[in-house]
C-alpha positions in Angstrom: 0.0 0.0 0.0 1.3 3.2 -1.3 0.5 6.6 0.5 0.6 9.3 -2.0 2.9 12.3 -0.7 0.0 15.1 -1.4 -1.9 13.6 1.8 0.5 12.3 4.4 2.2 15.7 4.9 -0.5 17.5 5.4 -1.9 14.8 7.2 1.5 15.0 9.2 1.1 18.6 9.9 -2.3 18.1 11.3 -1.3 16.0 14.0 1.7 17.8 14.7 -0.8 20.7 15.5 -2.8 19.0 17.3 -0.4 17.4 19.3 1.3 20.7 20.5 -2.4 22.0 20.7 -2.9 19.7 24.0 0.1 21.0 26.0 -1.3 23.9 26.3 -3.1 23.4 29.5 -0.1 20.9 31.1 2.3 22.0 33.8 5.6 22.4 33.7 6.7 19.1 34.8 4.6 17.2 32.8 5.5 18.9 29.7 9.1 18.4 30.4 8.6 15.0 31.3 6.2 14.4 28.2 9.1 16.0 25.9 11.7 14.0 27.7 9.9 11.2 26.6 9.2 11.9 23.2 13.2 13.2 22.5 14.3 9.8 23.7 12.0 7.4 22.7 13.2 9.2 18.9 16.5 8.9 19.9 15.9 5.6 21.0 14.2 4.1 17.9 16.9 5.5 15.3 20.1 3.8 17.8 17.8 0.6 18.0 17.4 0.6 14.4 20.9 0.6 14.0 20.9 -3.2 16.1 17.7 -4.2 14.0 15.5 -3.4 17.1 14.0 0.0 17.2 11.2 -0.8 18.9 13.2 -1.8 22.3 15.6 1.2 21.3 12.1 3.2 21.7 11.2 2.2 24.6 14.3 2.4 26.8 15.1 5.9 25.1 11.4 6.7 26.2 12.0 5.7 30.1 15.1 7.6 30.2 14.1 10.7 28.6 11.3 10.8 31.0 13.6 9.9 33.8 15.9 12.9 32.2 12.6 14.7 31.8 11.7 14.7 35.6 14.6 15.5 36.8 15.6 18.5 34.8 12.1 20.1 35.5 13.1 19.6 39.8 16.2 21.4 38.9 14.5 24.4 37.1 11.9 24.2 40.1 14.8 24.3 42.9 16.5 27.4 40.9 13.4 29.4 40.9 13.0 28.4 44.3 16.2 29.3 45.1 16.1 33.0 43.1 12.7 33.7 45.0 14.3 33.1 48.1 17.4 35.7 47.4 15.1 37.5 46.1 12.8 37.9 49.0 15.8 37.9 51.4 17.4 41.2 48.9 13.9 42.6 49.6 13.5 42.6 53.4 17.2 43.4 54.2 16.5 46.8 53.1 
């Protein structure tokens, strides 16, 4: 079955759109642990497809983009934590 190139982009762009369409109402951490996801699970399939098995490349890429996801989205939180605080201390020492 051949998909002709006049609908599949597109039909690409569509969902593309409507895939970044539903983040809009996401947090912070789940959008950075939803994109973690998504990097690595891409990253994951093209370095398993080098081995002949993208599908498990996909799926460990996926858990350790999310894992990389997660924890990059506590360390933004604990530097605006951290700015507040100086900030607020700045404030009050005046």
């Amino acid at each position: 079955m051949q998909i002709s190139r006049k609908i599949s982009i597109p039909a690409l762009a569509a969902v593309a759109a409507l895939t970044l369409g539903g983040c809009e109402s996401m947090d912070d951490t789940t959008r950075r642990t939803l994109t973690g996801t998504g990097v690595g699970a891409a990253a994951g399939g093209i370095i398993g497809s080098f081995s002949g098995n993208a599908g498990w490349g996909a799926l460990i890429g996926a858990g350790a983009g999310a894992a990389g996801g997660y924890l990059f989205d506590r360390s933004r939180q604990n530097e605006q934590r951290a700015f507040e605080s100086g900030y607020e201390q700045g404030r009050s020492s005046r």
